[in-house]
N, C-alpha and C positions, 0 to 999 in steps of 0.2 A: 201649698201654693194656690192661690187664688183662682177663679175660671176669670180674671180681666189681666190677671198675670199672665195665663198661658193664652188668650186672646194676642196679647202683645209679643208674643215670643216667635207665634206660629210665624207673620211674614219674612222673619230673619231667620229661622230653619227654615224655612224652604228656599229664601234665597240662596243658603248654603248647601242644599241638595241638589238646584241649579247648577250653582258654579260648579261644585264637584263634577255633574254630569258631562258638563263643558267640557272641563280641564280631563275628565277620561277621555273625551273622545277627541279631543287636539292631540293627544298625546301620539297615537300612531299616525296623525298624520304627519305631525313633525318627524318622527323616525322615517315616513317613507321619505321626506326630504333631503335629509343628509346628505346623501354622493352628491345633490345638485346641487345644496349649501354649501359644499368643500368648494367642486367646480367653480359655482358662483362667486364664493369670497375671492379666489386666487383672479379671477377674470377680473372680478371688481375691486381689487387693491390692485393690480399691474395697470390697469385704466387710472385709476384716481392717483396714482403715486409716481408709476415711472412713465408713461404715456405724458399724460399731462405734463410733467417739468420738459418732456423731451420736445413739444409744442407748445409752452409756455404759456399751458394754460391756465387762469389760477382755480386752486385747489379748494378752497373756499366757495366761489362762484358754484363747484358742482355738488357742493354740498345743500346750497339754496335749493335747487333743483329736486334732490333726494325730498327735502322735508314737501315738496309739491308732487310730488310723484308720490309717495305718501299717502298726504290730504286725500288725493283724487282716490286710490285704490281703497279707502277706509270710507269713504263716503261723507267727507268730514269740507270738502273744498272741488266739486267736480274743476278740473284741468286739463284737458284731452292735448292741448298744446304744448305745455310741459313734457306730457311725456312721449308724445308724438318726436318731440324737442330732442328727449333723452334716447331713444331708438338711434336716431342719426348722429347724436353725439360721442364722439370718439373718447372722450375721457372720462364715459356715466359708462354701466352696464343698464341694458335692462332685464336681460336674463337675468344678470346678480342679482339686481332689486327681487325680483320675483322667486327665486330661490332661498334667498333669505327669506324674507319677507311673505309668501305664499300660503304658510300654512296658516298665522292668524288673517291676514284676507279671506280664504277660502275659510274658518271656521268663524269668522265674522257672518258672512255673508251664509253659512248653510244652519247653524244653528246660534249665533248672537255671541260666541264668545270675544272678550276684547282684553286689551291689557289697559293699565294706567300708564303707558308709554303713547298710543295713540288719540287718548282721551280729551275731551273739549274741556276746557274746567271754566267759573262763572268769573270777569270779571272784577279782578284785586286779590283773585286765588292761586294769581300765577304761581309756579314755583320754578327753577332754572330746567324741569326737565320738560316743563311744557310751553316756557318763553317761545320758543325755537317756529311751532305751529301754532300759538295766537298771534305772533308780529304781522304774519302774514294774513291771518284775518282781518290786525288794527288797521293793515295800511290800504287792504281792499275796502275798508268803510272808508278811509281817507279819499280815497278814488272815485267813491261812490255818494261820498259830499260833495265833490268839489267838479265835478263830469263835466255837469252841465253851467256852472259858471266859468269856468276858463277855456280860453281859447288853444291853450297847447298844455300836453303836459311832458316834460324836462328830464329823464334820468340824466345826472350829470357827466359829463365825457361825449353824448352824445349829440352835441348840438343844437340850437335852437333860435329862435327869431326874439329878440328883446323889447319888443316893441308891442309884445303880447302878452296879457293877463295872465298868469302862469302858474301851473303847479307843479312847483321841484320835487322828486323824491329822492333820500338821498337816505338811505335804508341798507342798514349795516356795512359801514363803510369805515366813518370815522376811527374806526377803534385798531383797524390797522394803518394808521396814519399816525405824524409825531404833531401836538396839539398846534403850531405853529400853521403845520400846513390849513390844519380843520380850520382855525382860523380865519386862516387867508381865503379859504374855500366859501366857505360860511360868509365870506364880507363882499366878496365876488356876486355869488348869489345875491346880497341885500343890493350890491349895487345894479346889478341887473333888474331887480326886479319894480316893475309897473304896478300901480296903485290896484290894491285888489290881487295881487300873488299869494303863494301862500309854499312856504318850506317846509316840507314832511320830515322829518329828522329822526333818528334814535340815538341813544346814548346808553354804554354803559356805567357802573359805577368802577371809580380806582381800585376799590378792594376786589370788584372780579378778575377786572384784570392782573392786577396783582395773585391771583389764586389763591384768596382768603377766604372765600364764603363757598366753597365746594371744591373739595379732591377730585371729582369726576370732570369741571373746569380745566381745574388745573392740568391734572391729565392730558385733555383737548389741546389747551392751549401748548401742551408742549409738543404734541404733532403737528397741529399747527403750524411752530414755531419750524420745526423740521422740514416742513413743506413751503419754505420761503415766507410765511406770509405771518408774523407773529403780532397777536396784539398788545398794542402800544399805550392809545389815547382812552384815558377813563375820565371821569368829572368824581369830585370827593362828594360822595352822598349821605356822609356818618353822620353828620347833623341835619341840617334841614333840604334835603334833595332838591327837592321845587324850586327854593329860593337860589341855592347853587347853578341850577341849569339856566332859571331866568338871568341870575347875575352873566352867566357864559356868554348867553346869546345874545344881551346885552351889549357885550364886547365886540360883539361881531356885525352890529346894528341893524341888530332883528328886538323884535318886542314877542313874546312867547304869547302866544293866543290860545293854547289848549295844552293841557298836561297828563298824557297817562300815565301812572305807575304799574309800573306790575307789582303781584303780591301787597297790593297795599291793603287788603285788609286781613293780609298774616302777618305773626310776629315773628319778622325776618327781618332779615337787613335787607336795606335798597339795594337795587342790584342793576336794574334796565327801564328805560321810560323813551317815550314816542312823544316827538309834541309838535306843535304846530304853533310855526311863527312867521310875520310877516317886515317889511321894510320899516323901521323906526321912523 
């Protein structure tokens, strides 16, 4: 073996004497967590499962929340109001969160360990287990184009003045909805909106929802389903994605002005996309 061979070798053993070091010393922190992780689970499946139906809250909504309580504790999206949010919230734990969740925070934050569960990955690397915490990056850059050109901006259900330059966001929604209503939702919006609006949207593909491009989905999708709230509305993205969504929104009479794919530079199947469109 050559001395530019073992040049090239050394920074990858020692990254892996690194990790190893890591992963010994997570390890008894994790053990000392357990009774709180048992605790925590039972507290935080009775909150997320039978609390919530019993105040019909949806199930869904506090899972948004988790992947922002998350972000904030990984240092990946500070949020102090989320989870300020989630304390007071009857159907989140935060105890739970932190008993699950605690020992890679705390071995984050004391010596750099992390998993590929909370990790940032580069734009078009998406894959389904890390959609979940870039959407909510994409649609804070969406927030953060568009701040200071509109006069309001819109979650829908919540009210709003028509007569104002506007940014709709309407983020993760459709997909438990049957395509009719998205539709009708989606034309409502065009007709509202003032020259110079702009609709934040996401879309999944049919075959996700269908539970064809992931067992670990499919799974989801069938507690999901169990907890009221199962999804429904995909767009078919097997052939050409882009031109399907723009064809949708079309229908809806919107004109699509921005398109992100996820995972678009792995060889995956489409699966989820963000875009941004405005009144035809």
């Amino acid at each position: 073996m050559t001395d530019t061979n073992i040049k090239k070798q050394q920074p990858g053993i020692m990254l892996f004497f690194i990790k190893l070091f890591q992963i010994l010393l997570y390890i008894p922190i994790q053990i000392i967590f357990i009774p709180f992780a048992i605790i925590g689970l039972i507290i935080g499946v009775y909150k997320e499962m039978v609390l919530s139906k019993k105040l019909g809250v949806s199930f869904s909504a506090g899972q948004a929340l988790q992947y922002r309580w998350i972000m904030h504790y990984f240092n990946t999206r500070p949020d102090p109001i989320s989870v300020a949010f989630i304390k007071k919230f009857p159907c989140e734990s935060h105890f739970g969160m932190w008993s699950i969740m605690g020992p890679l925070i705390i071995s984050q934050r004391l010596f750099g360990f992390t998993t590929r569960a909370v990790k940032l990955v580069e734009p078009g690397e998406e894959t389904l287990d890390s959609t979940a915490f870039i959407r909510v990056l994409m649609f804070d850059r969406i927030m953060e184009k568009y701040v200071e050109k509109m006069e309001q901006i819109v979650i829908p259900g919540a009210g709003f003045d028509k007569t104002k330059k506007t940014l709709f966001l309407w983020q993760s929604v459709s997909l438990f909805l049957e395509v009719d209503i998205v539709k009708e939702t989606l034309r409502k919006m065009a007709d509202l909106c003032v020259d110079g609006s702009i609709i934040a949207q996401d879309f999944y593909s049919k075959a996700f929802i269908l539970g064809e491009i992931s067992k670990i989905a499919k799974r989801n999708m069938s507690l999901i389903e169990k907890m009221g709230a199962p999804w429904i509305f995909g767009i078919d993205m097997s052939n050409d994605p882009k031109a399907a969504v723009e064809s949708f929104l079309k229908e809806c009479g919107l004109k699509m002005t921005e398109y992100i794919q996820f995972g678009e530079k792995l060889d995956i199947e489409p699966f989820y996309c963000i875009v941004e469109a405005e009144k035809l």
